[in-house]
C-alpha positions as CSV (number, residue, x, y, z in Angstrom):
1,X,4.8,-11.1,11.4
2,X,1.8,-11.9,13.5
3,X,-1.8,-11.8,11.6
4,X,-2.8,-9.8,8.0
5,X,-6.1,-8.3,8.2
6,X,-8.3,-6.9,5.2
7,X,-10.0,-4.1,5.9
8,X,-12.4,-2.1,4.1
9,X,-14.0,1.2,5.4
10,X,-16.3,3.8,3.1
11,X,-13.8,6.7,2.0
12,X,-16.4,9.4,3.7
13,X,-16.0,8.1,7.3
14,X,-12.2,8.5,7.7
15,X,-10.2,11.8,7.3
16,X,-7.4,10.4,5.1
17,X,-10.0,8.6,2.9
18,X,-12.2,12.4,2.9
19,X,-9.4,14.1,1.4
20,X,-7.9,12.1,-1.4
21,X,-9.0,13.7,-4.2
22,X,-10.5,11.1,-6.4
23,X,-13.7,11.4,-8.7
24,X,-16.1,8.8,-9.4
25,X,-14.5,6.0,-11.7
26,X,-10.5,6.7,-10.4
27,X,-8.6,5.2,-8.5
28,X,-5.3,4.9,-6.1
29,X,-2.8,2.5,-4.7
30,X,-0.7,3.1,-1.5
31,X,1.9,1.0,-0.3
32,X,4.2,1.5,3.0
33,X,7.3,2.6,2.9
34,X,8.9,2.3,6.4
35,X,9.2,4.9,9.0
36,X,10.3,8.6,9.3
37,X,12.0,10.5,12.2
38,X,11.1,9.0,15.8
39,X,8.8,6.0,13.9
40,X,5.9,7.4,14.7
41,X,5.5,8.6,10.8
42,X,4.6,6.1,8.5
43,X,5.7,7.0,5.2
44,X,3.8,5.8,2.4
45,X,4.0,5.7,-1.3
46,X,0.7,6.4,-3.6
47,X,-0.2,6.5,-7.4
48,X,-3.2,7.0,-9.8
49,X,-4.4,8.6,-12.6
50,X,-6.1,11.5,-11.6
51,X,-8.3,13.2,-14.4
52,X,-7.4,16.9,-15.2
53,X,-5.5,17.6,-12.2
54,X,-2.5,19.6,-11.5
55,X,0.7,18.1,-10.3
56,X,-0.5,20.3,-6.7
57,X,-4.1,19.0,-6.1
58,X,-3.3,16.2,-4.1
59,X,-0.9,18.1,-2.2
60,X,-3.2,20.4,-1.2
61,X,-6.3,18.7,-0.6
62,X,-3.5,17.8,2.7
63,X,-1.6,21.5,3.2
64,X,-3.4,22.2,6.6
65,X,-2.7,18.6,8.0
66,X,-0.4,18.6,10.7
67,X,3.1,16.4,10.3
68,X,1.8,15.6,6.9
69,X,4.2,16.4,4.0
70,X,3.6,15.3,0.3
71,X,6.2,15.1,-2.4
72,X,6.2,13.7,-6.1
73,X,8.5,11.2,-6.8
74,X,7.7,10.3,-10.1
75,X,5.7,11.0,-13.0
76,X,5.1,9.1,-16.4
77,X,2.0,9.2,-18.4
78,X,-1.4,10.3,-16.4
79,X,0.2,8.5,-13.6
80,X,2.1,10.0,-10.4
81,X,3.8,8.3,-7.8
82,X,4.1,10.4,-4.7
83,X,5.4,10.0,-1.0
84,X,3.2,11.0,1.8
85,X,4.9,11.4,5.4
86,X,1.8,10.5,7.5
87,X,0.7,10.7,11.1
88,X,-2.0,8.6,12.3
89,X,-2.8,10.4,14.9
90,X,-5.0,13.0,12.6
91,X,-7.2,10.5,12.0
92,X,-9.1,8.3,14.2
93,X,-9.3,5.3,12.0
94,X,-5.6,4.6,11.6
95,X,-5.2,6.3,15.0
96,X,-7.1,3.1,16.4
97,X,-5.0,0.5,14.8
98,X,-2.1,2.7,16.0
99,X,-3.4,1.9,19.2
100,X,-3.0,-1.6,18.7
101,X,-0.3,-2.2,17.1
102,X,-1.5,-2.0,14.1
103,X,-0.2,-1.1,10.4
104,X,-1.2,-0.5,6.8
105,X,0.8,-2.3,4.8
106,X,-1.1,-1.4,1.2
107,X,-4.3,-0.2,0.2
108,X,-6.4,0.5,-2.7
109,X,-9.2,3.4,-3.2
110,X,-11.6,4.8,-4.8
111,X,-14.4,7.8,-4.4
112,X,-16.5,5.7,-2.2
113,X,-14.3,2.6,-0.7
114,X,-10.6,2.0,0.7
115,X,-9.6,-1.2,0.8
116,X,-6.4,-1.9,3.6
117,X,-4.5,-4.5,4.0
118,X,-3.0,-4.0,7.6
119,X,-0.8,-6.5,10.0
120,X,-1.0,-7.1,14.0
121,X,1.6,-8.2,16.1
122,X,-0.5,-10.3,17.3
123,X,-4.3,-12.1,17.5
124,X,-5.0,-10.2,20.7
125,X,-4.1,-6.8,19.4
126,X,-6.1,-7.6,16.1
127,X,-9.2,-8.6,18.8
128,X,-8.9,-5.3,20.6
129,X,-8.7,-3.3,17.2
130,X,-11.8,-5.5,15.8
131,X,-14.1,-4.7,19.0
132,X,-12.7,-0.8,19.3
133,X,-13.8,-1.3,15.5
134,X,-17.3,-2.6,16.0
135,X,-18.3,0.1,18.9
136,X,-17.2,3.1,16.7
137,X,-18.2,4.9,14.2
138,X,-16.1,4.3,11.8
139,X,-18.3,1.7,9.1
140,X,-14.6,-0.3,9.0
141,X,-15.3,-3.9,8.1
142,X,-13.3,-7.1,8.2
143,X,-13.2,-8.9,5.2
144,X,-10.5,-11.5,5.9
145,X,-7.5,-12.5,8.3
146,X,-4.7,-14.8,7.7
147,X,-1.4,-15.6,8.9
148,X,1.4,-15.1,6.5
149,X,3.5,-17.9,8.9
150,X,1.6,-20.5,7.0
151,X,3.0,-22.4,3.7
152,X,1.0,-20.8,1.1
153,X,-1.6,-18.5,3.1
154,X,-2.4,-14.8,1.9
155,X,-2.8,-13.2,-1.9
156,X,0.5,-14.0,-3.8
157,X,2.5,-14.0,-0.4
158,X,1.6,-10.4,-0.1
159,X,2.5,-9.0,-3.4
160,X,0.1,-6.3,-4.5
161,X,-1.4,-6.9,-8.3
162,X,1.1,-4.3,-10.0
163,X,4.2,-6.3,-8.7
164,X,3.1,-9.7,-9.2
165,X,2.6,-8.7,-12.6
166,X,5.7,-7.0,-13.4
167,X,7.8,-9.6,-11.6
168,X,6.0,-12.5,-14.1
169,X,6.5,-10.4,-17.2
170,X,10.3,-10.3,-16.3
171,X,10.2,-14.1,-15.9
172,X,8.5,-14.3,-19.2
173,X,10.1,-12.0,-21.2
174,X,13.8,-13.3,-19.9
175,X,15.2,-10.5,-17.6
176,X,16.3,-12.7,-15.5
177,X,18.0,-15.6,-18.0
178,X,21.4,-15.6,-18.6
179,X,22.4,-13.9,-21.0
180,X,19.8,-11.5,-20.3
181,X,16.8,-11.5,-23.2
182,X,15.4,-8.0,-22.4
183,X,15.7,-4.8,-20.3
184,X,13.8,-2.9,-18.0
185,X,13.3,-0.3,-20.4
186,X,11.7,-2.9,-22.7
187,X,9.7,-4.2,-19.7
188,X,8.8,-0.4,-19.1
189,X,7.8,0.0,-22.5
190,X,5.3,-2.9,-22.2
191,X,3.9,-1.9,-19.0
192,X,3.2,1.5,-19.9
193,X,5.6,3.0,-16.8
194,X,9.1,4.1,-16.4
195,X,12.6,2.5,-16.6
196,X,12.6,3.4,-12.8
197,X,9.5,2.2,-11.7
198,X,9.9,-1.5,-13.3
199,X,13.1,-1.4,-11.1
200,X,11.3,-0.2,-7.7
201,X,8.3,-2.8,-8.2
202,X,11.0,-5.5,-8.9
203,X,13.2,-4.5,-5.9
204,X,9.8,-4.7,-3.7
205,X,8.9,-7.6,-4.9
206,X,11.4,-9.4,-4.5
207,X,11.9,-8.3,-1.1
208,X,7.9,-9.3,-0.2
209,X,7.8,-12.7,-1.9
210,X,11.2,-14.0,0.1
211,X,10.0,-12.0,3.1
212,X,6.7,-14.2,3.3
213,X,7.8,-17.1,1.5
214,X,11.0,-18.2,2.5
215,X,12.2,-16.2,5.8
216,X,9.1,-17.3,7.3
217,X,9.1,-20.6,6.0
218,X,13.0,-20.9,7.5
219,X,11.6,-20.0,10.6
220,X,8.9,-22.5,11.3
């Protein structure tokens, strides 16, 4: 899996980061997806509560972006989860870890800061991105890097907050004893989200924890 990198870069000095429409005080979450068409198209997934908005503001504030396509895939309270079909090559900033190699895996954001967390193949490709980095323009800093090939490096194994959180209330609450002692629609009530999204945060959580904690730790 090669080297995690934490990146942060102010939202005003990269074009994705420009256009996401949030106001002071809100917030969003993006996590990858995988790949659309050819691979060159990452396709992400992205949620927040966005105050007095229409179900079509985000989609616009990207309508004139080439290969970029937004759809809704869920909606429960003031929250929205959508998938974004994205092209890094509109954007110079994840055009340049393109360049490298490079990938977002998640990210969090707000009106005036994006926080990434993005992987490299390997340390040279991360080198060339950090020095491309440091004679641009683009205000992108590196927080932290890490390799997810050793026994308890990285945040949680890689789980964002939102899974990690759901995965222990399942523990907790007995989803997973035998016989079951509660449902996802119980844990969704809890949470505050849908029957649907307790599933897909479970599903990808499990998937990132054995990913980073036990393939990897089969390998070495």
């Amino acid at each position: 899996m090669g080297v995690i990198v934490d990146v942060r870069i102010p939202a005003h000095q990269f074009e994705f980061g420009r256009r996401f429409p949030l106001r002071h005080g809100e917030a969003a979450e993006i996590e990858r997806m995988g790949s659309g068409g050819d691979g060159d198209v990452s396709v992400f997934s992205f949620s927040g509560s966005f105050d007095d908005r229409s179900n079509g503001r985000v989609e616009d504030s990207f309508a004139d972006v080439e290969g970029c396509r937004i759809e809704v895939l869920e909606t429960f309270g003031d929250e929205t989860i959508y998938a974004m079909r994205w092209d890094p090559a509109v954007d110079p900033f994840f055009r340049l870890l393109d360049d490298h190699d490079g990938v977002v895996r998640r990210g969090t954001g707000s009106s005036d800061i994006w926080a990434f967390e993005t992987c490299f193949p390997t340390h040279d490709a991360f080198a060339g991105f950090r020095s491309a980095c440091a004679d641009g323009s683009f205000g992108a800093e590196v927080e932290r890097v890490y390799s997810p090939t050793r026994r308890g490096t990285g945040a949680w194994y890689g789980l964002t907050q939102r899974q990690r959180r759901t995965l222990e209330l399942a523990v907790e609450r007995g989803y997973y004893d035998i016989p079951r002692r509660c449902t996802t629609i119980e844990l969704a009530d809890e949470l505050g989200i849908s029957d649907q999204a307790v599933t897909e945060r479970l599903r990808r959580g499990i998937v990132t924890f054995v990913t980073n904690a036990l393939l990897l730790e089969r390998d070495e």
